[in-house]
C-alpha positions in Angstrom: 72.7 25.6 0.5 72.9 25.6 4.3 75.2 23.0 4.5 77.4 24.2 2.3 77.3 27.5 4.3 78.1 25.4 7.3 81.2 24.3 5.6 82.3 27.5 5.1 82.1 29.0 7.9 83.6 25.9 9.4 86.8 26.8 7.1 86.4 30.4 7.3 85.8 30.4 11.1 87.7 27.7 13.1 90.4 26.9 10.1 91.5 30.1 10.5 90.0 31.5 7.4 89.1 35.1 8.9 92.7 35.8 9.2 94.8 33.7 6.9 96.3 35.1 3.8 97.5 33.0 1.1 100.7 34.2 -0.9 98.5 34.9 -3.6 96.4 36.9 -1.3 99.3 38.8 -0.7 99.6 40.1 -4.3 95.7 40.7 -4.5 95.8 43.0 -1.6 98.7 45.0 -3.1 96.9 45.7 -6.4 93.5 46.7 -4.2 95.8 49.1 -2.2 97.3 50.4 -5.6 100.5 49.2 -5.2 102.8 47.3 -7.7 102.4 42.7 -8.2 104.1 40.3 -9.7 103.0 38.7 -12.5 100.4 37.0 -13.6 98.7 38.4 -10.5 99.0 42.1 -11.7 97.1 41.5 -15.0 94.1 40.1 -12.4 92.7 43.6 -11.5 88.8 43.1 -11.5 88.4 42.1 -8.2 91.1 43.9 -6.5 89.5 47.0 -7.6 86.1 46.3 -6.6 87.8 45.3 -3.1 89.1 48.8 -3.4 85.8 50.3 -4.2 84.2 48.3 -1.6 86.5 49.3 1.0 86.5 53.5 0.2 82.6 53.5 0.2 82.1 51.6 3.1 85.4 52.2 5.3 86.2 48.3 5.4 89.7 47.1 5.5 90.7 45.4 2.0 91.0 42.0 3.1 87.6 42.6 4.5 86.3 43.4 1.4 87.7 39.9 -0.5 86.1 38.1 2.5 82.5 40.0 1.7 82.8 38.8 -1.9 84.1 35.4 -1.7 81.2 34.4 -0.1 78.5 36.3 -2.1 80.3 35.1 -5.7 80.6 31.1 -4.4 77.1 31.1 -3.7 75.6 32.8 -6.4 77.4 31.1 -8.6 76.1 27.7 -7.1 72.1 29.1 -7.8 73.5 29.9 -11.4 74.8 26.5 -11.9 71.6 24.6 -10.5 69.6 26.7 -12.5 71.6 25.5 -16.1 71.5 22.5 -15.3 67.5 22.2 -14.7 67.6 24.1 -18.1 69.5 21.5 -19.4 66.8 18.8 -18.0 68.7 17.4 -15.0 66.5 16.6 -12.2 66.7 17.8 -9.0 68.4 15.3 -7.3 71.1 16.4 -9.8 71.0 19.7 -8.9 71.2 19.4 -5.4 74.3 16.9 -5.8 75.9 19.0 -8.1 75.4 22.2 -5.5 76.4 20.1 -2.3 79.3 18.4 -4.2 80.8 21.5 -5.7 79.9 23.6 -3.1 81.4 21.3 -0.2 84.9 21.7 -2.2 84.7 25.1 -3.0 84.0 26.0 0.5 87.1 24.0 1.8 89.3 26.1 -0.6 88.0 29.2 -0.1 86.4 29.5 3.5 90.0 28.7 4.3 91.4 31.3 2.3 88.9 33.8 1.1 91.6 36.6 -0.4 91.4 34.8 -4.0 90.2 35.9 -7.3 88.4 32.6 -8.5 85.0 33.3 -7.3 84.9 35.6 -9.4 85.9 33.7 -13.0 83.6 30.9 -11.6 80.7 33.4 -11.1 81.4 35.1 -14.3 81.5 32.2 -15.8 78.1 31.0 -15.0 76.8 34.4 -15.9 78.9 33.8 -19.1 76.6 30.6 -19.7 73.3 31.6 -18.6 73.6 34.4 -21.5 74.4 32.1 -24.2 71.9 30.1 -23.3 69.2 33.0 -23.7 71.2 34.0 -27.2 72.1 37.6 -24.7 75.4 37.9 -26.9 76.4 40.8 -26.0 75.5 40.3 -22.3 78.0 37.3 -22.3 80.8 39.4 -24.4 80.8 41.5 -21.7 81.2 38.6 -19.0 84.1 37.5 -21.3 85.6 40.6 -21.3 85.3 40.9 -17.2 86.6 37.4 -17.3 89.7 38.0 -19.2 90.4 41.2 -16.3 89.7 38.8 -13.6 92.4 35.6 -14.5 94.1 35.0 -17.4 92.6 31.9 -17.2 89.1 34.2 -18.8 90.2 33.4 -22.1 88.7 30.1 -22.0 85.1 32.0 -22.1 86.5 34.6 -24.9 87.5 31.5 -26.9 83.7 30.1 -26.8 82.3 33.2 -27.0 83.9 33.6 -30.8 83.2 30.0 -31.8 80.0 30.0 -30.6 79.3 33.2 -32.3 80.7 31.8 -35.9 78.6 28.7 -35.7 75.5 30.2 -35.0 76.3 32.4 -38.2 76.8 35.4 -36.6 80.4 36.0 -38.1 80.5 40.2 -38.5 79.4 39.9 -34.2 82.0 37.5 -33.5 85.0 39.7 -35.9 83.7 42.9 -33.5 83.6 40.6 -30.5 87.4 39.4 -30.5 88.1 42.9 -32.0 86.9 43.9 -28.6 88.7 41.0 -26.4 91.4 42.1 -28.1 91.3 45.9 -27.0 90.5 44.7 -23.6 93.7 42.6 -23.6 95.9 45.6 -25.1 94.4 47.7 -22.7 95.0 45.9 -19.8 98.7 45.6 -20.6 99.2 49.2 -20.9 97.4 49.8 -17.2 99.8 47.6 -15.6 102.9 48.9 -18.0 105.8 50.0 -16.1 104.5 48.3 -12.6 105.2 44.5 -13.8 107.5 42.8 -11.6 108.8 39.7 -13.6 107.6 37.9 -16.5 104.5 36.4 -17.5 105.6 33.3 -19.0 108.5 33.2 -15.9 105.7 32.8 -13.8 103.7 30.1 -15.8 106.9 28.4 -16.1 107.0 29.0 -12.1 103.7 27.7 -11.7 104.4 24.5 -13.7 107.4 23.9 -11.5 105.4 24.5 -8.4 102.6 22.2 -9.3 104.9 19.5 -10.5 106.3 20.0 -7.0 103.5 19.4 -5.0 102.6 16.4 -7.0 105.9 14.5 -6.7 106.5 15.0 -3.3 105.8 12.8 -0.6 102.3 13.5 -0.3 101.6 14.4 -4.0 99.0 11.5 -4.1 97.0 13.2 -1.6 96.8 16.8 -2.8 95.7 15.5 -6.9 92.8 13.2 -5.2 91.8 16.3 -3.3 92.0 18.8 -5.8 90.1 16.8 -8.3 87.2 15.9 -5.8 87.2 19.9 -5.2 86.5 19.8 -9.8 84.2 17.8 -9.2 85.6 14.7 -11.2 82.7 12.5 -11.8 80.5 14.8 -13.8 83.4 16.2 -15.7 84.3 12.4 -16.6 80.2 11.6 -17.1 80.6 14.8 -19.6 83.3 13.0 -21.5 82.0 10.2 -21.8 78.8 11.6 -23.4 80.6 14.0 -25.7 82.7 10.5 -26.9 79.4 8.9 -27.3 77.7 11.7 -29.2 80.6 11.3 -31.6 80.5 7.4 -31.8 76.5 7.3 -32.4 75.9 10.6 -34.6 79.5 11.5 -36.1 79.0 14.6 -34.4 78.8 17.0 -31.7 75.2 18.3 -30.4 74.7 22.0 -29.7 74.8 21.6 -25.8 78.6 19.6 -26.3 79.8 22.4 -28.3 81.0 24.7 -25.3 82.9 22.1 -23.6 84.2 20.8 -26.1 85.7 24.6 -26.7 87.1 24.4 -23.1 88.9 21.2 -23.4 91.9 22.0 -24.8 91.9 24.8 -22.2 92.4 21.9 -19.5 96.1 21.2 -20.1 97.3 25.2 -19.3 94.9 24.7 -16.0 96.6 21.6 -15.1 99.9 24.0 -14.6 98.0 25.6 -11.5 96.1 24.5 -8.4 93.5 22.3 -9.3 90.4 22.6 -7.1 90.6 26.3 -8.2 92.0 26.2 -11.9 89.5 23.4 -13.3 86.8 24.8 -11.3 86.0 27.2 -14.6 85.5 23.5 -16.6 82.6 22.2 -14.2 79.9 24.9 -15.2 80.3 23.5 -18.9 80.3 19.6 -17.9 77.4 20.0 -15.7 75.2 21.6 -18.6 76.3 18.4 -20.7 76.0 15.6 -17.9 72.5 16.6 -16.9 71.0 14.6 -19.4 73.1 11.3 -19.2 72.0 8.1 -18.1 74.3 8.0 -14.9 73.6 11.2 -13.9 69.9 10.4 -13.5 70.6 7.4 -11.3 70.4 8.1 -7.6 73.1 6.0 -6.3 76.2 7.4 -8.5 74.3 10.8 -7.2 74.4 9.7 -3.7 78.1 8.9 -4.1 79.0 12.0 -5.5 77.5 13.9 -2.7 78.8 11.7 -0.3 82.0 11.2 -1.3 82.5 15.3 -1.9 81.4 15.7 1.8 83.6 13.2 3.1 86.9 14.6 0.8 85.8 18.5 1.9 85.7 17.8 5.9 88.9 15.4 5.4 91.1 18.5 4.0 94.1 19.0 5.4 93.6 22.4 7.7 95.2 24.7 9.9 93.6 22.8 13.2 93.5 18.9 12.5 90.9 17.2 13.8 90.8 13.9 15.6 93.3 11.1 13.6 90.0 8.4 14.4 87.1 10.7 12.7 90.3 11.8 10.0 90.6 8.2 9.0 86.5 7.4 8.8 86.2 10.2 6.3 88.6 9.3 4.3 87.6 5.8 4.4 84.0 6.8 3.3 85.6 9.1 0.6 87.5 6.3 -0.9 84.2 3.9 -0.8 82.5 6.8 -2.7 85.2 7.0 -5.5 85.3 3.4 -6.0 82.0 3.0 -6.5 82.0 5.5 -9.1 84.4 4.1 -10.5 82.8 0.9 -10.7 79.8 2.3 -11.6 81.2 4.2 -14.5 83.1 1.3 -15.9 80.1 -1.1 -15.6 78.1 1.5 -17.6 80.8 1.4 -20.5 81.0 -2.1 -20.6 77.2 -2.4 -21.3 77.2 0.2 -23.5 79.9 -1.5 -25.5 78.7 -5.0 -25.5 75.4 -4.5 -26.4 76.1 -1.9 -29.4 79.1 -0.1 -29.0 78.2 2.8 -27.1 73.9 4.0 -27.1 71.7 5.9 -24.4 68.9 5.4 -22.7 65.4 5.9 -23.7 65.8 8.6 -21.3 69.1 10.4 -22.5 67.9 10.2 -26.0 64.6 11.6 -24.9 66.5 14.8 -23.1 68.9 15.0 -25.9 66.2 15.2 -28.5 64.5 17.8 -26.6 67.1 20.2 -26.1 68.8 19.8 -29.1 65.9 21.1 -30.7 65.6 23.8 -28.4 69.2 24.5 -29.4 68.3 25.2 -33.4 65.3 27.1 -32.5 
């Protein structure tokens, strides 16, 4: 956890973090003051309002009050996320890779620009989980509901909240749940009635065009490889795989695949936004289904994920570039790291497939076994 605090106060501190505001950062600080934002941004009042809170009680300025929270949401959300995933049977090793990788990236993003609302989905997020996996329904409604005021993007737990509530035959909770999300939803429309400058679905069309921007420019190349080390890309791609194989072996989905699977389909309206902070929601919900599969247990593809999200986090493009030589070495051991995963991914397929189509370890079964039954009880 210290080096991941070192990383972001190398971001926040000499990458100009402490005083940079991001265009979204802009809008954020309008809605904490009171004052009118465009849309989406204006539907995203949970945070600006506890910066607002923050900064009345305690005299700080607003932006202040972001950069107090940023900090206190990444991290706790980083002990959340370690602790699922030893819940979930990874190993330590895991955990720590899974903390240092994700942490590395999200400090990069948001040590340089702390004025940002994502913290807080990711934190709720992992609250979100950590309910559900204690059957604390109504504890995780209400994370949903707090979701769906911090990003539109929220939805994605409400969604999983109502599925998972009609399969574990709890349909009257789930009709007064999304009765509920609902209300939330109307209600938040009516706050911000009369103040919205533009459209909603101007804006996602705006986003899309932005995004599609960025990635067929000149250096499109270099801002997807980034942004999908900062989503941590080889668990998410590890989960995959073991939700395709569940399907292959048993015909079905286990208990622990169930909420990511729910928050696939969500992946495509992510895609139309930043991607080291819209995916960032999806990691919570691979980790919990990587932990138990055979790659993730071996320590070489862990090493390479931790080393390879170092080397991507320090090699960010920032406000004061640092030396072309030490530039170049980190992105050479970056790239070194995602080709051996890559390698090391495919070679695991390929045995899978040749010896019986696609089957797990002793080990994977043994983890799977346990917690599936710990998932009907």
């Amino acid at each position: 956890m210290l080096a991941v605090a070192a990383i972001y106060a190398y971001y926040f501190i000499a990458q100009g973090g402490r005083d940079y505001i991001s265009p979204d950062g802009v809008q954020y600080l309008s809605l904490a003051r009171g004052e009118s934002a465009n849309a989406p941004y204006n539907t995203r009042i949970l945070k600006p309002r506890l910066a607002a809170l923050i900064s009345s009680v305690s005299g700080l300025s607003h932006q202040s009050a972001f950069q107090l929270l940023t900090p206190i949401e990444l991290f706790s959300s980083l002990i959340l996320l370690a602790r699922l995933v030893k819940r979930y049977g990874g190993s330590t090793a895991l955990q720590c890779a899974i903390v240092l990788t994700f942490g590395y990236g999200l400090s990069a993003v948001f040590g340089r620009t702390p004025v940002l609302v994502d913290t807080t989905l990711l934190f709720l997020t992992c609250l979100f989980l950590a309910a559900l996996e204690v059957d604390l329904f109504v504890a995780a409604l209400a994370c949903a509901c707090l979701a769906v005021l911090t990003k539109e993007y929220g939805a994605l737990l409400a969604a999983v909240w109502a599925i998972e509530a009609v399969r574990r035959r709890r349909v009257i909770f789930a009709a007064v749940g999304v009765a509920l999300l609902g209300a939330v939803f109307i209600v938040n429309k009516q706050m911000i009635s009369g103040t919205v400058s533009g459209d909603f679905f101007t804006m996602l069309v705006g986003a899309m065009r932005y995004t599609a921007g960025v990635l067929s420019g000149a250096n499109g190349y270099k801002a997807a490889y980034f942004w999908l080390w900062a989503a941590l890309w080889p668990l998410v791609l590890v989960a995959s795989l073991s939700v395709v194989a569940n399907l292959v072996r048993h015909g079905k989905i286990g208990p622990r695949h169930w909420a990511f699977v729910i928050a696939l389909p969500f992946v495509p309206l992510l895609l139309t936004g930043d991607w080291d902070r819209s995916l960032m929601i999806v990691v919570p919900f691979a980790c919990m289904v990587a932990a138990s599969h055979q790659l993730a247990t071996d320590y070489t593809f862990l090493l390479l994920v931790t080393s390879g999200g170092l080397a991507t986090a320090l090699a960010r493009p920032a406000a004061t570039p640092i030396p072309a030589g030490l530039r170049i070495a980190l992105m050479t051991a970056s790239l070194l790291s995602t080709l051996g995963l890559v390698l090391m991914v495919a070679g695991y397929c390929l045995r899978q497939i040749k010896i019986t189509g696609i089957v797990s370890s002793p080990e994977e079964k043994l983890n799977e076994s346990l917690i599936d039954s710990a998932g009907k009880k």
